[in-house]
C-alpha positions in Angstrom: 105.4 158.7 120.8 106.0 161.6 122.7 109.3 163.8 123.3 111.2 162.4 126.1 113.6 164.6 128.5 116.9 163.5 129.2 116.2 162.2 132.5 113.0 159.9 131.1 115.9 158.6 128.4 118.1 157.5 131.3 115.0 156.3 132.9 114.2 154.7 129.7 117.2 153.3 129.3 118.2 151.7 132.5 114.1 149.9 132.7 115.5 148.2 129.2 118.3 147.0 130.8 120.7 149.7 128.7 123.8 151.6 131.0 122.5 155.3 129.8 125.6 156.9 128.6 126.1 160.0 127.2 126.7 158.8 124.1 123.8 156.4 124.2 121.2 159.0 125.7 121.7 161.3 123.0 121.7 158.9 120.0 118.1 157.6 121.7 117.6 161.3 122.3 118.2 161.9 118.5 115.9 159.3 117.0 113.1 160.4 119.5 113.4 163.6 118.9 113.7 163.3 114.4 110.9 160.6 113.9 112.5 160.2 109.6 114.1 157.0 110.4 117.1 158.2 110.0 120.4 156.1 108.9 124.1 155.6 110.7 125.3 158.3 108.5 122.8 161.0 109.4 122.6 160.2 113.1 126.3 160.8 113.0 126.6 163.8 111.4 124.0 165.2 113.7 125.7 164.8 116.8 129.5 164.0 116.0 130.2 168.2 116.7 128.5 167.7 119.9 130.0 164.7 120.8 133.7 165.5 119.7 134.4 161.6 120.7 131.7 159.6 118.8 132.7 157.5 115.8 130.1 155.8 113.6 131.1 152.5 115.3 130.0 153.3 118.6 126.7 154.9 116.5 126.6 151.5 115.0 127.2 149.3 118.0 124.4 151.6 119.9 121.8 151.1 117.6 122.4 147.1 117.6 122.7 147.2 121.7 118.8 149.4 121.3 117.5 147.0 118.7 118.8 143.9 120.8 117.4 145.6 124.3 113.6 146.6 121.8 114.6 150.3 122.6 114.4 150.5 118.9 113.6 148.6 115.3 115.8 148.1 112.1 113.9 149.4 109.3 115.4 147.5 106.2 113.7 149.6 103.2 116.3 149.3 100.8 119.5 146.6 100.0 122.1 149.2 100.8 121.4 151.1 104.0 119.3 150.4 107.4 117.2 153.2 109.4 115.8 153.0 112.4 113.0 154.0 114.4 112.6 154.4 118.2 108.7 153.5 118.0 109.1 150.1 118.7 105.2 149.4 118.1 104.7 147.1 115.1 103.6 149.3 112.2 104.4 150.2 108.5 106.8 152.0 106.5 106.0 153.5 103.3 109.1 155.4 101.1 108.3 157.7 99.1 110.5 156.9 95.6 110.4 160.3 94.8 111.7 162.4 97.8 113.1 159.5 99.4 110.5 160.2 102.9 109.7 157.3 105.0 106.2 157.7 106.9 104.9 155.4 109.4 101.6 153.9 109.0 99.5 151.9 111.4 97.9 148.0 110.4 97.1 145.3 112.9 98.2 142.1 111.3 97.6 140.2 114.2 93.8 140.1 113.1 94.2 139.3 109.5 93.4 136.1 108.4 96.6 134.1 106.5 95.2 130.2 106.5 98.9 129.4 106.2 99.7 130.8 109.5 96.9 129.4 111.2 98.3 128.2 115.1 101.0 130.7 114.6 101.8 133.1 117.2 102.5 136.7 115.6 104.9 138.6 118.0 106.6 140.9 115.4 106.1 141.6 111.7 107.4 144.4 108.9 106.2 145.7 106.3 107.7 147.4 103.8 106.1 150.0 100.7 107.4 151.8 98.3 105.2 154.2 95.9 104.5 158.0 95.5 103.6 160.3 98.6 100.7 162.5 98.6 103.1 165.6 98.5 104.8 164.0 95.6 101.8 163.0 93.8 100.6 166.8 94.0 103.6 168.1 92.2 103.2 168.6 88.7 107.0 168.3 87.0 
């Protein structure tokens, strides 16, 4: 996914059936800019000196109106907090349990073969793994 200007967010924005506020075009700004999946919490931080007026519920409600409108996807990693991701492609997400990274990874589960699913239509999937990235395995502690 490549870096959008502000213009192709409005753009963006408006063909997904989302009024591009400011508020809105630099949150969708943010998470395609900082491809780490990043939480409520750090989006917020980011951009609340910028945006002197933005509370984490309008951070919140934004990233429900992008999931809702496919602008973006809930990652859902862990029990306690939800990231998100502005590549809307299906793909995987693999946390690192050491330094906490989340990296995407591509899969096509739409040609797997699952006889339990068999006359399904597949139209979105997640998937979800934890272990030790190759950084992290190269450290020696």
């Amino acid at each position: 996914m490549n870096r959008m200007s502000i213009d192709e967010i409005k753009a963006h924005l408006s063909e997904h059936g989302v009024k591009a506020s400011l508020p809105r075009v630099k949150i969708y700004e943010y998470l395609n800019t900082f491809r780490s999946h990043p939480t409520v919490d750090e989006i917020y931080n980011a951009l609340s000196d910028e945006l002197i007026t933005l509370s984490k519920t309008t951070v919140y409600n934004t990233l429900d109106l992008f999931v809702k409108h496919k602008l973006a996807v809930q990652v859902l990693i862990e029990d306690n907090e939800a990231r998100y991701d502005a590549d809307t492609s299906n793909h995987g997400h693999f946390k690192c349990i050491r330094c906490q990274t989340v990296y995407d990874f591509n899969y096509d589960l739409s040609t797997a073969d699952i006889p339990t699913l068999e006359g399904f239509t597949l139209e979105e999937y997640h998937t979800y793994i934890k272990g030790v990235c190759k950084e992290c395995a190269g450290d020696v502690h």
